[in-house]
C-alpha positions as CSV (number, residue, x, y, z in Angstrom):
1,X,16.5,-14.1,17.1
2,X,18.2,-11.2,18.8
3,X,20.8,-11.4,21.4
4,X,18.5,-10.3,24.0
5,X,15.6,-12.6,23.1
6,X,17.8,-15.3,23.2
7,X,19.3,-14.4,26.8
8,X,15.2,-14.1,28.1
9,X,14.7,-18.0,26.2
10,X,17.5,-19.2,28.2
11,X,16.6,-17.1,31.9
12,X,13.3,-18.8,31.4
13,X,14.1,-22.3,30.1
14,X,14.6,-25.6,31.9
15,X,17.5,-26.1,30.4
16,X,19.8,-28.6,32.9
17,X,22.6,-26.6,34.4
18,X,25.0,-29.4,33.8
19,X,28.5,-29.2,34.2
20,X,31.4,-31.9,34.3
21,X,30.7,-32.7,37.8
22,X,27.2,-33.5,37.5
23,X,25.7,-37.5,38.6
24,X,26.8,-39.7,36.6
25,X,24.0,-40.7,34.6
26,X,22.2,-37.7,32.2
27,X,18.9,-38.1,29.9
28,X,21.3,-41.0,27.9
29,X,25.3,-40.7,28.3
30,X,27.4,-42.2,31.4
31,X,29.8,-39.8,32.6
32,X,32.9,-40.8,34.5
33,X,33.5,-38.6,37.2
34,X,36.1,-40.2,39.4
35,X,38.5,-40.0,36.1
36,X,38.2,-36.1,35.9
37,X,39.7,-35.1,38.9
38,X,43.1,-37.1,40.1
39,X,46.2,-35.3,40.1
40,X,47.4,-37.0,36.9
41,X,45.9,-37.8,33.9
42,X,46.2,-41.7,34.1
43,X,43.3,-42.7,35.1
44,X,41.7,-40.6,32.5
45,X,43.6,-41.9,29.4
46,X,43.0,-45.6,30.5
47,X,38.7,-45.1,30.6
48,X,39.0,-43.1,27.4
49,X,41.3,-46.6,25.5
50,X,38.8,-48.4,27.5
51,X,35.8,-47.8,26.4
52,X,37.2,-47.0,22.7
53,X,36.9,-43.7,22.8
54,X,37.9,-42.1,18.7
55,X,35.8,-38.8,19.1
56,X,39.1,-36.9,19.2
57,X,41.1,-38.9,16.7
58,X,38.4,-37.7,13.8
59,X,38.0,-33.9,15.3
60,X,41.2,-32.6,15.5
61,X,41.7,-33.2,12.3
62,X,39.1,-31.3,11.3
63,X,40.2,-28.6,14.1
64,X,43.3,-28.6,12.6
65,X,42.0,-27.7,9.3
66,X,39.7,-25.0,10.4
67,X,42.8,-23.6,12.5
68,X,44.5,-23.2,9.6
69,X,42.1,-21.4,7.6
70,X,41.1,-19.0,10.7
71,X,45.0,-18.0,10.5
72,X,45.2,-17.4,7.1
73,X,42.0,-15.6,7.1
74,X,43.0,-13.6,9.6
75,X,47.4,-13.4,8.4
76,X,47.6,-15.1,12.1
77,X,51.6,-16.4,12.1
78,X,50.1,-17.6,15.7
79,X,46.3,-18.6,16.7
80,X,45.0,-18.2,20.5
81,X,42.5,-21.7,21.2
82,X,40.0,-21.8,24.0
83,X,39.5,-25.6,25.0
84,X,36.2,-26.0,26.6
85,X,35.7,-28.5,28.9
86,X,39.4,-29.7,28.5
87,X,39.7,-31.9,31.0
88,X,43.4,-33.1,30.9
89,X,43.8,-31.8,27.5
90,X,43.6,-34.5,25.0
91,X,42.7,-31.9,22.8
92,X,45.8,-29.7,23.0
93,X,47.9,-32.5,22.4
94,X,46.8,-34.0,19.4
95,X,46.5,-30.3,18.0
96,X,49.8,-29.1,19.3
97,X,52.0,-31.9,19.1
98,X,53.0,-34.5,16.4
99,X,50.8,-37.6,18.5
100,X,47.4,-39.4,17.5
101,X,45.6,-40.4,20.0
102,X,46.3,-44.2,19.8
103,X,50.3,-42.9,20.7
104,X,48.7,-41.2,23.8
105,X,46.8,-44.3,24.7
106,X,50.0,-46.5,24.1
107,X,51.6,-44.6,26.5
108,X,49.5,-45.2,29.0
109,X,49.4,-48.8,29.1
110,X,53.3,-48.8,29.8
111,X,54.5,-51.2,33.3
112,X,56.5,-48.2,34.3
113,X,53.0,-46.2,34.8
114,X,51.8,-48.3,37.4
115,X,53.4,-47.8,40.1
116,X,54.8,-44.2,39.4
117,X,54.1,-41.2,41.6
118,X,52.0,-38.5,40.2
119,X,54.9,-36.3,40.5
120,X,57.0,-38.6,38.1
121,X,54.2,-38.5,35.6
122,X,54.1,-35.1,35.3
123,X,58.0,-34.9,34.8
124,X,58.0,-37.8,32.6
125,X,54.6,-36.0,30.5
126,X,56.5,-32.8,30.3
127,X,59.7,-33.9,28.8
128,X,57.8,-36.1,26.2
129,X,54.9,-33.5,25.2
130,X,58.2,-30.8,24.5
131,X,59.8,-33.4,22.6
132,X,56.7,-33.9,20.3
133,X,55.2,-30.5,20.1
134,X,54.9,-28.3,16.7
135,X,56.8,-26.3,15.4
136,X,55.1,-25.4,12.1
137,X,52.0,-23.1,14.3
138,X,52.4,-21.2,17.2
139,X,49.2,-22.0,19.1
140,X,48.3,-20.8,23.0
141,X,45.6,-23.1,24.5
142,X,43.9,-21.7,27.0
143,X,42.3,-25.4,29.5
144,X,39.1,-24.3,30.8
145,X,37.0,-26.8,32.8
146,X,35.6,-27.0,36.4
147,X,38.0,-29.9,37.8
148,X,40.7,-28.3,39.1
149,X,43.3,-30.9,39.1
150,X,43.0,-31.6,35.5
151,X,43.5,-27.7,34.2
152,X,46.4,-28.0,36.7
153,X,47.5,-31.4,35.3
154,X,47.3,-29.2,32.0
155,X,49.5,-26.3,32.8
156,X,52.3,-28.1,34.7
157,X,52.8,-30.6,31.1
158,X,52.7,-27.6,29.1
159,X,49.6,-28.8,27.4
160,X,47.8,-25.2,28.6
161,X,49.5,-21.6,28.5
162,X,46.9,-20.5,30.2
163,X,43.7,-22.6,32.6
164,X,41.0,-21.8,34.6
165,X,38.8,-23.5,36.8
166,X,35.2,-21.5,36.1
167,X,31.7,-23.0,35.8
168,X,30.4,-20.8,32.9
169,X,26.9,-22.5,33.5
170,X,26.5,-20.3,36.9
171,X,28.6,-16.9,36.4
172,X,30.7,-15.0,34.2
173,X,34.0,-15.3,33.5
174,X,36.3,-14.1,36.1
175,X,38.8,-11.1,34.8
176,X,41.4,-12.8,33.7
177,X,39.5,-15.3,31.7
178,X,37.7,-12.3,29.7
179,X,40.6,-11.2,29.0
180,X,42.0,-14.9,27.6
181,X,38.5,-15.0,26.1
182,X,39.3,-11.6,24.1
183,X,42.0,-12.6,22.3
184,X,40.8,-15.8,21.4
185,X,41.0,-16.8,17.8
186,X,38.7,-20.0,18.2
187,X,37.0,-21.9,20.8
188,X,37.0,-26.1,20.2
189,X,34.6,-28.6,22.7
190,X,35.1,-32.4,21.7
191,X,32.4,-34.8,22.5
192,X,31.2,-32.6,25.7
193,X,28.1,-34.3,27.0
194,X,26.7,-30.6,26.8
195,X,27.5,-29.6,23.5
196,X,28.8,-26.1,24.8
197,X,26.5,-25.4,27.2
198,X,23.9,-22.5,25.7
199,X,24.2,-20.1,29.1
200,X,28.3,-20.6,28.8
201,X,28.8,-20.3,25.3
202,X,26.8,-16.8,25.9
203,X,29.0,-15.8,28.5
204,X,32.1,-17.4,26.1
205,X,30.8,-15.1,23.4
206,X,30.3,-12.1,25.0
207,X,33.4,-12.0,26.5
208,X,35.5,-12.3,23.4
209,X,34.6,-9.0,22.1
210,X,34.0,-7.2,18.8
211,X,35.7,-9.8,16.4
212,X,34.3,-13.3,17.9
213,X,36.2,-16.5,17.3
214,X,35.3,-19.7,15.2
215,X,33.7,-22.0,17.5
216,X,34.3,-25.8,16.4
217,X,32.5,-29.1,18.3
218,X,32.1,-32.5,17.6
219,X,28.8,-33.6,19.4
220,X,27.5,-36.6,20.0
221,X,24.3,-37.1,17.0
222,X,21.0,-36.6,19.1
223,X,22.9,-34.0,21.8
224,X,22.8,-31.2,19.3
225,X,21.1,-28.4,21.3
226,X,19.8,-25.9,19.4
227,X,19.7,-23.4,21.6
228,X,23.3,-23.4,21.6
229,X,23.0,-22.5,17.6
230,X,20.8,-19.5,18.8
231,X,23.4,-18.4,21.1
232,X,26.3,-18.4,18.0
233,X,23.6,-16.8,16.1
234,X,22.3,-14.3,18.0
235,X,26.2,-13.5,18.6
236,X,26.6,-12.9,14.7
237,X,28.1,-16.3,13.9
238,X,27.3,-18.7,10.7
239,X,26.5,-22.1,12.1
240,X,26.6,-25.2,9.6
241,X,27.3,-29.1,10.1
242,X,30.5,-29.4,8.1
243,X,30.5,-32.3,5.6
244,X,32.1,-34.9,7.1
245,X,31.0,-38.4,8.0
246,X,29.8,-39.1,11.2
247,X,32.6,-41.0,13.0
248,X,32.7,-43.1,16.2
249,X,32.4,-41.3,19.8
250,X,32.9,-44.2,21.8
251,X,31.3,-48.3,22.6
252,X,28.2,-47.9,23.8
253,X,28.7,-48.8,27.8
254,X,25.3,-51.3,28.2
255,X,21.9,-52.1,26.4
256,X,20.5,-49.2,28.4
257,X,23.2,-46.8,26.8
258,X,22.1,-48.1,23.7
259,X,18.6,-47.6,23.4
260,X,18.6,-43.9,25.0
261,X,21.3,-43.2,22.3
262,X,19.5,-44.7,19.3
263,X,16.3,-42.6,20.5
264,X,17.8,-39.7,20.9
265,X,19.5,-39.3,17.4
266,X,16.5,-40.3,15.8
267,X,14.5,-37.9,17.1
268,X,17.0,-35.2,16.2
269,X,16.5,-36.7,12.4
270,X,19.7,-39.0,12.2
271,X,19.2,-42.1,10.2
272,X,20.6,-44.3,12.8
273,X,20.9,-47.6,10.5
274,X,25.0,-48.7,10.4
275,X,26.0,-45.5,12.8
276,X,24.8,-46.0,16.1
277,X,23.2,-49.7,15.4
278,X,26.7,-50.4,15.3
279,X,27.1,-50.3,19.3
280,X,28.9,-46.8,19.3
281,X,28.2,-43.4,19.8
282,X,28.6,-41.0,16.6
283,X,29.4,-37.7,16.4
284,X,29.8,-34.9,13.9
285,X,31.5,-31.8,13.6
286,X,29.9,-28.6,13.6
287,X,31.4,-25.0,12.8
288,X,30.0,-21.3,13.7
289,X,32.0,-18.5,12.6
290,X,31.9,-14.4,11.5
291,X,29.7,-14.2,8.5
292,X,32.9,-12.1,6.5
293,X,35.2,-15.4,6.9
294,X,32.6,-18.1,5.7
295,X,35.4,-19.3,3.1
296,X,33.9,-22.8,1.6
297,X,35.2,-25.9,3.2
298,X,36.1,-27.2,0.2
299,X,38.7,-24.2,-0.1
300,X,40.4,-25.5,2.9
301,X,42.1,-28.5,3.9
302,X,39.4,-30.3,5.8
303,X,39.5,-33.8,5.9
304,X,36.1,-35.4,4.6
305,X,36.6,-38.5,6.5
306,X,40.1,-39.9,8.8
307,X,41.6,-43.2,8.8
308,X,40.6,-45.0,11.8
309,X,43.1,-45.6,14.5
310,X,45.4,-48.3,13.3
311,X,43.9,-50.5,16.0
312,X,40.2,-50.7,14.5
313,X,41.9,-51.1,10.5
């Protein structure tokens, strides 16, 4: 389908023009909204190690992998990432720094984080993210999400280079963020209830120019849109369900949760049986990229399944 077909599809769907802010239940996920927005990202952290959240302890490592091969694809010594719906950036951390995720939940379960001052966090996050980042890639992670206090949480940490606070869903990118967007070497989205929402990842696309990024996301099985594939396609891009097992999103939050989930993946073909029976969510990764760089994962360090986090062993 050409671009242009696909842009009339979408101007004429009924498509829900979700964003992070939306009520807080959708066809069959609970989203969290009073977590996205404080000035610090404490709250956050402690309903992600609440409700046993792993989605981004199995993705980044696959990120990581498909990082690497983008750079040496493309003889990048440095790679540009767009984080979609970042939130505070759990993402950049884990794929910047030397943490996994159960060291960032650790932290936040600490006596000298309950009474702090969002200030103090901040300073204290700062000073520990520098002390942990990388320094075998140069990465700049651009936080894009429409809560403004976590793309600011984001930037003052160091977790972001660049942030902005833009709804993609209702209008183009502002200036500046085109111009982010066109240097941008790939765009990653972890567990997003939207699975890169079809009328942003448009406006994502178009803005990055002639040489489009990889575009990496671990949805949740049964949340696949496919009229986000037509987007990638219609923008040139390859789009394949890398071969990795599908790994735990999160505890389901009630029987109600449950069911919807169960239904839904089946219905988008998943054999349920030991995935989601086992009271989680699953996801899986999936990867879109320029035709001229579809180098065979096997050829790359990707990571056909992760430990779990030491806690679940």
């Amino acid at each position: 389908m050409s671009l242009p077909q696909v842009r009339r599809q979408l101007s004429q769907s009924d498509l829900p023009m979700a964003t992070l802010s939306e009520p807080s239940e959708t066809g069959f996920v609970t989203i969290f909204d009073e977590t996205y927005d404080q000035p610090d990202c404490r709250a956050y952290f402690r309903m992600m190690d609440g409700l046993g959240y792993r989605n981004q302890h199995h993705a980044v490592a696959a990120f990581r992998a498909g990082l690497a091969e983008v750079m040496r694809l493309r003889g990048l010594r440095a790679a540009r990432v767009v984080d979609f719906a970042s939130s505070y950036g759990v993402v950049a951390a884990l794929l910047a720094h030397d943490l996994r995720l159960s060291d960032v939940f650790a932290r936040y379960r600490q006596p000298r984080f309950e009474r702090a001052t969002s200030a103090e966090v901040i300073a204290w996050d700062r000073d520990w993210l520098d002390s942990v980042r990388r320094k075998d890639v140069g990465l700049h992670v651009t936080g894009l999400d429409v809560m403004p206090n976590a793309v600011a949480y984001g930037r003052e940490v160091g977790l972001f280079q660049s942030g902005f606070v833009e709804d993609l869903e209702h209008a183009a990118p502002s200036r500046a963020l085109a111009d982010d967007l066109a240097r941008c070497d790939m765009i990653v989205e972890c567990g997003s209830v939207a699975q890169l929402m079809p009328r942003a990842l448009d406006r994502l696309l178009e803005a990055c120019g002639p040489v489009k990024p990889w575009v990496m996301t671990s949805p949740i099985r049964g949340n696949e849109r496919p009229e986000a594939a037509e987007v990638m396609r219609a923008h040139g891009l390859v789009v394949e369900s890398l071969p990795i097992a599908p790994f735990v999103h999160r505890r389901f939050e009630g029987p109600e949760e449950e069911a919807h989930a169960i239904e839904n993946a089946r219905a988008a073909g998943h054999d349920t049986e030991g995935v989601e029976t086992t009271g989680h969510f699953h996801a899986r990764i999936l990867l879109a990229r320029p035709k001229s760089e579809c180098s065979h994962p096997d050829e790359w360090q990707l990571p056909l399944s992760v430990a779990p986090m030491a806690e679940d062993a």
